[in-house]
C-alpha positions, 0 to 999 in steps of 0.5 A: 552531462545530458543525453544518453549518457545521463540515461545510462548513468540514471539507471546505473544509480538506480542499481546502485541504490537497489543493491545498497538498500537489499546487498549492503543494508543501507537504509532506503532512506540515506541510500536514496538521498545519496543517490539524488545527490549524486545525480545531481552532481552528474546531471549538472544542476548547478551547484549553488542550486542542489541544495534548494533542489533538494530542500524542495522536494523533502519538503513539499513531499511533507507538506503534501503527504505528511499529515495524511500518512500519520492519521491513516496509520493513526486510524489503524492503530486504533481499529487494532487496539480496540478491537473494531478490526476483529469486529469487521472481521467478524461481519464478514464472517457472517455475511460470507458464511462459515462454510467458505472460510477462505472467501471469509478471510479473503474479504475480511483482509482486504477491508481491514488492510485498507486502514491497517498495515498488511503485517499488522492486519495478518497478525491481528486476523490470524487467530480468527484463521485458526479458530476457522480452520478448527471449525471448518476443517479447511485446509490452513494454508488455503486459508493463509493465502486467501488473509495474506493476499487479500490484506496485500491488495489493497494495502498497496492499491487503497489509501490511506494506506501510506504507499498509494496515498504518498504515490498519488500526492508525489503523480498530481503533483508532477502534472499541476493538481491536487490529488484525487485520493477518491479517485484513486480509492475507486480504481482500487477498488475496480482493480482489486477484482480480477487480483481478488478472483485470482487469489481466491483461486490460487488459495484453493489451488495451493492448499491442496497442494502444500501442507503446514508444518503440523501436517508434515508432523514437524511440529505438534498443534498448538491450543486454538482459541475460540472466537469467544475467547479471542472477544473477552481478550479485547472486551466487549467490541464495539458495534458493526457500525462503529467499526467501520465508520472510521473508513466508510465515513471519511470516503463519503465525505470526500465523495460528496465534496467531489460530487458537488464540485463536478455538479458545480454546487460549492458548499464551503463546509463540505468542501473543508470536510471532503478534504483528504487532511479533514475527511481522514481526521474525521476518521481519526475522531471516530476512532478515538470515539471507540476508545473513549467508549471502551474507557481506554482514553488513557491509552490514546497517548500511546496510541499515538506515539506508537503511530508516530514510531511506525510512520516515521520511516515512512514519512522520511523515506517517502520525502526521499523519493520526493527529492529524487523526483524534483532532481530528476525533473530539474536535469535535463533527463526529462526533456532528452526523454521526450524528445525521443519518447517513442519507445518508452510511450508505447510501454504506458502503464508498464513502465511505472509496473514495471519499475515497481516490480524491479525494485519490489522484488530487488529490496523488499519493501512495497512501501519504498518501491511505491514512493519511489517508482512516483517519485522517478515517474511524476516527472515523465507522466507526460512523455508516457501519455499519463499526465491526466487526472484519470490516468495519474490515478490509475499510474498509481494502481500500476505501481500498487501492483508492481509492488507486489511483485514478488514477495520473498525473503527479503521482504518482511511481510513474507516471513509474517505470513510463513511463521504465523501460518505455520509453512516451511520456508521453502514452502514459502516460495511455493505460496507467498512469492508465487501467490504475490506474483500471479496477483500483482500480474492480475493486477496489472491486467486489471489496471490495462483492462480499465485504462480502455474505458478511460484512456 
């Protein structure tokens, strides 16, 4: 089949793929697969070649991306457990003040999601919200969607957050190259500040007008502990400094690689360190360097395992995408697209928005719409005007912001943050779903913003 019909029937899978994993509960991973296999049937790849189509693409997705992913998540587990998150946290604190709790918190949860899961990190800096709002006396849900939507930002636009690093590898890929993940790190950054200044806002807007379920009087308030005592439950945390080096340290690396090979200067050593692989085990190091020094070394095996539980869905889930992209691009789809890419050109950056918002909002998990809006759009970044490096780059902050778009009950993070900031599900709507809605909408506004300085 090729042509229209083979579109119609691409979009029709997608559907199908969508109400399989949201509707019927299939795992992403097998309602992926099924659907590149079916695909491939329909496009008429041959036969005899389906099987190494698809072994193709698992596997170079692995290849790519499987190490990376382990030690990203690798380097926020150990930033959880000994502490350095709450330490981060806590710097923050003093240098935005305690006086602007939800500015605090804002802040504070974009830095600690870049390494650490948005679920993770609402759960680990929430006690801190409470003891703030005791403090200051602020509105609680103000200070709930300021940590909420400050961990979501750069979960989905900063790696090594999994998502943004499997989506960056799966879109250099589908033009030739190696991914630019320093790159990708620094239009994450310019793109959170329009979706960080909307959040802030929204914040202070919805907090005046929805209330907890302790201020309804729905539920009695619960004990808040003191910084003091959220500290001793850890120990003594570990210094500013050390807190931080696990991400701050990996970055200048690939960032002073990066430089000297746009200056022209090869220095082998710092090539080798300034290698995603390298630079993130680097970080992976300093981590366990504040295990070692808190005497918790026994507790690295654990560490790791649990790390391991946690990306394991992620890594296979990931490699499907990269199996429905390598379908995608051995059909004949791509060429009958480009042959008549008027239209969808003109959509450029919306398109890969687009796509993510849909399969966000329709199953739930950021995570599988950003791997697998790459791994359907690697294969077109040509057709849509996106096949540089800059704008692959920028192709996977699009995505990061169709991934937020919309947090609601089917997603996971949405019942983290109604439960653990105490709102009532109905409420829920009012401030998750339309909070992640404004932002992933500034989002996209922020990446269309920069797309005219670089284009």
């Amino acid at each position: 089949m090729t042509g229209l019909p083979l579109i119609i029937v691409f979009v029709i899978a997608i559907v199908v793929m969508v109400v399989a994993i949201s509707k019927f509960k299939v795992h992403p991973f097998i309602s992926i697969m099924l659907i590149s296999l079916i695909f491939a049937i329909v496009a008429g790849i041959p036969l005899v070649e389906i099987p190494n189509v698809i072994g193709t693409g698992f596997s170079n997705t692995f290849k790519s991306i499987g190490i990376v992913i382990i030690l990203g998540a690798l380097i926020g587990t150990l930033l959880e457990k000994t502490g350095a998150a709450l330490k981060m946290a806590d710097v923050v604190v003093r240098l935005v003040g305690k006086k602007n709790p939800e500015m605090a918190l804002l802040i504070m949860g974009w830095i600690v999601s870049i390494p650490v899961f948005c679920d993770s990190g609402f759960v680990i800096l929430n006690p801190i919200r409470k003891a703030l709002v005791k403090r200051t006396g602020k509105s609680a849900v103000a200070t709930t969607m300021a940590l909420s939507l400050g961990l979501y930002i750069s979960h989905v636009f900063i790696p090594p957050t999994p998502g943004p690093i499997a989506a960056a590898n799966t879109l250099y890929e589908g033009i030739g190259q190696d991914a630019n993940l320093l790159l990708v790190i620094g239009y994450g950054v310019i793109c959170s500040i329009l979706p960080l200044i909307v959040a802030y806002l929204f914040s202070i807007y919805i907090g005046k007008k929805v209330k907890t379920k302790v201020e309804l009087g729905l539920e009695e308030d619960e004990a808040v502990a003191s910084y003091e005592e959220l500290v001793a439950s850890y120990g003594k945390l570990p210094s500013g400094v050390a807190s931080f080096a696990p991400i701050v340290v990996p970055i200048l690396l690939m960032g002073l690689s990066s430089g000297l090979n746009m200056a022209g200067v090869k220095v082998d050593i710092l090539t080798f360190l300034g290698t995603p692989i390298i630079a993130i085990a680097v970080g992976a190091v300093l981590g366990f360097l504040i295990l070692v020094q808190q005497k918790k070394a026994d507790e690295f095996y654990e560490i790791t395992n649990e790390t391991l539980k946690v990306t394991g869905p992620i890594l296979f889930i990931t490699a499907a995408g990269g199996v429905l992209g390598n379908v995608i691009a051995n059909s004949s789809m791509v060429d009958y697209i480009t042959d008549n890419s008027t239209a969808l050109a003109t959509l450029g950056l919306l398109f890969p928005f687009l796509l993510s918002a849909i399969l966000k909002t329709a199953q739930g998990s950021s995570t599988v719409a950003i791997t697998t809006t790459a791994g359907i759009v690697a294969p077109m970044l040509s057709v849509i005007s996106l096949a540089t490096p800059q704008l692959a780059a920028l192709t996977v902050i699009a995505i990061g912001a169709g991934a937020m778009t919309v947090s609601h009950a089917n997603d996971s993070y949405f019942w983290v943050v109604t439960n653990f900031g105490n709102v009532r599900v109905e409420d829920g709507y009012k401030t998750q779903s339309l909070g992640t809605l404004l932002v992933g909408l500034a989002g996209i506004i922020n990446v269309l913003i920069l797309y005219l300085f670089i284009k």
